[in-house]
C-alpha positions as CSV (number, residue, x, y, z in Angstrom):
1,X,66.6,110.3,42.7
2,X,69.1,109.4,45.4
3,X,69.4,106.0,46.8
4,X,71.4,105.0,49.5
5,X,73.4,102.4,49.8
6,X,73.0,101.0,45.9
7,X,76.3,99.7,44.2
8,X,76.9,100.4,40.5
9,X,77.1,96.5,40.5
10,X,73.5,96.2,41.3
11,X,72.4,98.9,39.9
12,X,73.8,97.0,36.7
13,X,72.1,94.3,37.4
14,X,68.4,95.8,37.7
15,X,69.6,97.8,34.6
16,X,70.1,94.3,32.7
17,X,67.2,93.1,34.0
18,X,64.8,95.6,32.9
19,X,66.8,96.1,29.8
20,X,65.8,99.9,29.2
21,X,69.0,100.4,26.9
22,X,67.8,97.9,24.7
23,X,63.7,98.7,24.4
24,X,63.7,101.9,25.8
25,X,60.6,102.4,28.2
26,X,57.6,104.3,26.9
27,X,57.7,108.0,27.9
28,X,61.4,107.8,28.6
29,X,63.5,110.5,27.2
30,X,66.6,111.0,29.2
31,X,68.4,108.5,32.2
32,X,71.8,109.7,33.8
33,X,72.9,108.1,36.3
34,X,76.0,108.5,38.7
35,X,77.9,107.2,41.8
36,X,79.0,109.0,44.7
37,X,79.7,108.5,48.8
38,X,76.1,107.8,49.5
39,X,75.5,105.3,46.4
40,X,73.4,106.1,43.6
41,X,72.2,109.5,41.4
42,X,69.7,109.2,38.7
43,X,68.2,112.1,36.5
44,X,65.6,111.3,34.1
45,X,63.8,113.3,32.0
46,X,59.8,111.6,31.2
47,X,57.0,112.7,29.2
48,X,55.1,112.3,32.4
49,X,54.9,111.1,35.8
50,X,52.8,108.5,35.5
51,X,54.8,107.2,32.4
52,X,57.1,106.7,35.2
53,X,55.5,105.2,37.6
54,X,54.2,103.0,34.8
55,X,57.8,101.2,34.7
56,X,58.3,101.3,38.4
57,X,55.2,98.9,38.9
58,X,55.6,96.6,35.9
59,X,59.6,96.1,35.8
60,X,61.6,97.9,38.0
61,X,60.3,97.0,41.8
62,X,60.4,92.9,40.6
63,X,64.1,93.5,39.8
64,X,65.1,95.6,42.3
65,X,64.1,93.2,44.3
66,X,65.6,90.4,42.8
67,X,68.8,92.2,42.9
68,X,68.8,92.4,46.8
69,X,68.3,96.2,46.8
70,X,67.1,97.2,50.1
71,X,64.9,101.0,51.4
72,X,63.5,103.8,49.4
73,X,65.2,106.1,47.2
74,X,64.7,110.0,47.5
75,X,63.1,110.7,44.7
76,X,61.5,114.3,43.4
77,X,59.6,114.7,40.7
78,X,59.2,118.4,39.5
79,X,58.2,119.8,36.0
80,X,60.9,120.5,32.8
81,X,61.4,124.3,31.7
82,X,63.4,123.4,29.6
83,X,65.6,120.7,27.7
84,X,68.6,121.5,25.7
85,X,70.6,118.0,24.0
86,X,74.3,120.0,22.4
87,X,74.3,118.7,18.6
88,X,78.0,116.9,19.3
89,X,75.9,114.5,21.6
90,X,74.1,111.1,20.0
91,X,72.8,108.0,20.9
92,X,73.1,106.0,23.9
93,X,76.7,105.7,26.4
């Protein structure tokens, strides 16, 4: 996903809101997000689409909202061949 415009400081804020670090959504497996020129970069890796779009309707369009974020991201969804976590790598960051 790539959307526009989006600060880290909001993107903080909808992060705090939703509170995925602490109860991590169902279906969730992997979030990485980054900055760069444009504003935000998310990967995610979901047990499923829908699991997805599960957490998009319940938590994460009320606090986008909320937090003043504005437009759609470009987002693609496209199926996993394959995922590979190194063994030095653990928990959350």
């Amino acid at each position: 996903m790539r959307w526009a415009g989006v600060t880290s400081e909001r993107y903080d804020t909808v992060r705090d809101a939703v509170g995925w670090e602490e109860t991590a959504p169902e279906g969730t497996q992997v979030h990485v997000a980054w900055f760069g020129g444009q504003g935000l970069n998310v990967t995610d890796v979901w047990e499923s689409e829908q699991a997805f779009q599960a957490l998009l309707a319940a938590q994460m369009f009320p606090a986008v909202e909320k937090a003043g974020i504005t437009g759609e991201p470009e987002s693609e969804f496209c199926p996993l061949h394959k995922r590979f976590v190194t063994p030095r790598v653990s928990g959350a960051a």
